[in-house]
C-alpha positions as CSV (number, residue, x, y, z in Angstrom):
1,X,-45.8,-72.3,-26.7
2,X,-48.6,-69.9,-26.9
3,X,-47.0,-67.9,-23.7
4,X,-43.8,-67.8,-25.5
5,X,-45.1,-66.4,-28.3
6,X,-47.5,-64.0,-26.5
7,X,-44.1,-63.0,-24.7
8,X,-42.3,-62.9,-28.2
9,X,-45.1,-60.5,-29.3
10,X,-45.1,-57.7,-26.6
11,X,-41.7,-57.9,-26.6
12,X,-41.9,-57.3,-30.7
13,X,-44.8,-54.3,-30.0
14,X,-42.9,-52.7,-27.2
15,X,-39.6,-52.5,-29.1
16,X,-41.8,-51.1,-32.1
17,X,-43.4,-48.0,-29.7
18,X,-40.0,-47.4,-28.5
19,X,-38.4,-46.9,-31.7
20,X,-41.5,-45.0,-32.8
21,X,-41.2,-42.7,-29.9
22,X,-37.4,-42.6,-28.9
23,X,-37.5,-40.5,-32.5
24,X,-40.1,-38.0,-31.0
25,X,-38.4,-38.1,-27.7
26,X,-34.9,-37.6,-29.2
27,X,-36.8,-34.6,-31.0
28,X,-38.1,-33.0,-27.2
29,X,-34.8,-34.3,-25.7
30,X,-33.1,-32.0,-28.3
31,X,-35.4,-29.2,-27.7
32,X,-35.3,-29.1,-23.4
33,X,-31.5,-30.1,-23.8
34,X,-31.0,-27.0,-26.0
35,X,-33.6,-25.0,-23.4
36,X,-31.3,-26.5,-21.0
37,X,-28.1,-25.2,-22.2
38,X,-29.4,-21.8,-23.0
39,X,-30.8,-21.8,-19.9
40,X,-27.8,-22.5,-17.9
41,X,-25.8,-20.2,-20.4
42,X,-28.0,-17.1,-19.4
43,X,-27.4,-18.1,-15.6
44,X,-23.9,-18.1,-15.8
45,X,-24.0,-14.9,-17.8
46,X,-26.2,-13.0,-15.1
47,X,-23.6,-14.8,-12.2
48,X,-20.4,-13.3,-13.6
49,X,-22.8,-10.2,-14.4
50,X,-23.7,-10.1,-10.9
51,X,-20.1,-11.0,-9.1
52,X,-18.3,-8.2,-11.8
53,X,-21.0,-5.5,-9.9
54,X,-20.1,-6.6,-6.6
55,X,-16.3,-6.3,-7.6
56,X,-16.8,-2.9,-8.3
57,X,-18.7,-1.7,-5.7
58,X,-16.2,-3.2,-3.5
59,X,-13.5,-1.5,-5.0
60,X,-15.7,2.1,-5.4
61,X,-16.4,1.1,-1.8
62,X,-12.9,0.9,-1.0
63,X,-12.0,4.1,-3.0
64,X,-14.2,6.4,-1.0
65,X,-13.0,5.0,2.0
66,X,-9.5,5.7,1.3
67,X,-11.1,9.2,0.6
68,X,-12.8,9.6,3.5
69,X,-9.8,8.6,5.7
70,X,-7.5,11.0,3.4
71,X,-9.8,14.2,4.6
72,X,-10.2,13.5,7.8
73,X,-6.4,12.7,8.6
74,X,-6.3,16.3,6.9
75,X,-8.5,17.9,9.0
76,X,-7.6,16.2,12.2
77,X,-3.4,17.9,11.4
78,X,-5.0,21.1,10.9
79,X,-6.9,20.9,14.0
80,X,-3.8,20.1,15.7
81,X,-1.9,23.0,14.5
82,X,-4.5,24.9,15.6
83,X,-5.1,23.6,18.9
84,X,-1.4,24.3,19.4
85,X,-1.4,27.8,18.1
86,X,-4.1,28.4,20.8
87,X,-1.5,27.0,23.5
88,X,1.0,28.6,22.6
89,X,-1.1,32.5,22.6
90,X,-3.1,31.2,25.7
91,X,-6.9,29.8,25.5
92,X,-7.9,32.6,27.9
93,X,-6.4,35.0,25.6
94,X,-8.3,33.9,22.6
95,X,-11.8,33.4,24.3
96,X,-11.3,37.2,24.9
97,X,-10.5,38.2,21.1
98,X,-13.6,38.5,19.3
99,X,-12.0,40.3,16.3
100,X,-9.2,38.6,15.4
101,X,-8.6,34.1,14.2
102,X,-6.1,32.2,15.4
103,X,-4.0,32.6,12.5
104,X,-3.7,36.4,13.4
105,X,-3.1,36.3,16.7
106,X,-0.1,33.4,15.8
107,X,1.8,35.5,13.5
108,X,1.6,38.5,15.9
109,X,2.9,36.5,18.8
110,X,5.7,35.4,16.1
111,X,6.4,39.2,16.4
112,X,6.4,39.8,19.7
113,X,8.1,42.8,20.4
114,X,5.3,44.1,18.2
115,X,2.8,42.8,20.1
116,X,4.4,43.4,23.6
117,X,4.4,47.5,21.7
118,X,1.1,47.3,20.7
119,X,-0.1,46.0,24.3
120,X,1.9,48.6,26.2
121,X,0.9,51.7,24.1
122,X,-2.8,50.4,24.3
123,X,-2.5,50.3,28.2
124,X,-0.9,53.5,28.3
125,X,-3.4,55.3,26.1
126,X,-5.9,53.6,28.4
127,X,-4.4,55.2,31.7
128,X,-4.7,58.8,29.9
């Protein structure tokens, strides 16, 4: 009987201290849940932050690279048309012209009768 109602008694005590303190850990429960959900809130803020930045350094990223490839394709047709304008007037030719582009000497040679002129009456005034 008496261990019964020792038994009967802590059970009566410990219900008591949890009711007493379930209502002042409901209270911190409250408090770290909200912590908690601010918390996470902030988190998830600074992620979608974070993966909107690498979004648009992707795209910058991709932008200057379209750039980049844009120039160069550029430069490498107008290096072509220039290597074949120096083909076409001869490379030995142009090492000797110190004067005069590429360009020039192309638009001459388009006139060639002029050139073929100019050549002849520069010999021929060399020969005097």
């Amino acid at each position: 009987n008496t261990a019964s109602t020792s038994h009967e008694r802590k059970n009566e005590q410990g219900l008591i201290r949890e009711m007493i303190s379930s209502k002042e850990e409901k209270h911190v429960t409250e408090i770290s849940a909200n912590y908690f959900d601010e918390n996470l809130y902030q988190k998830a803020c600074d992620a979608e932050k974070q993966a909107i930045k690498v979004n648009q350094d992707e795209i910058t990223e991709g932008q200057i690279y379209d750039f980049i490839v844009a120039q160069l394709n550029a430069k490498r047709k107008t290096l072509q048309k220039q290597t074949q304008k120096a083909r076409k007037i001869g490379v030995k030719k142009i090492k000797r012209i110190q004067t005069y582009s590429a360009n020039t000497i192309s638009n001459l040679m388009a006139h060639k009768s002029k050139v073929l002129w100019i050549a002849s009456h520069r010999s021929f005034g060399d020969r005097e």
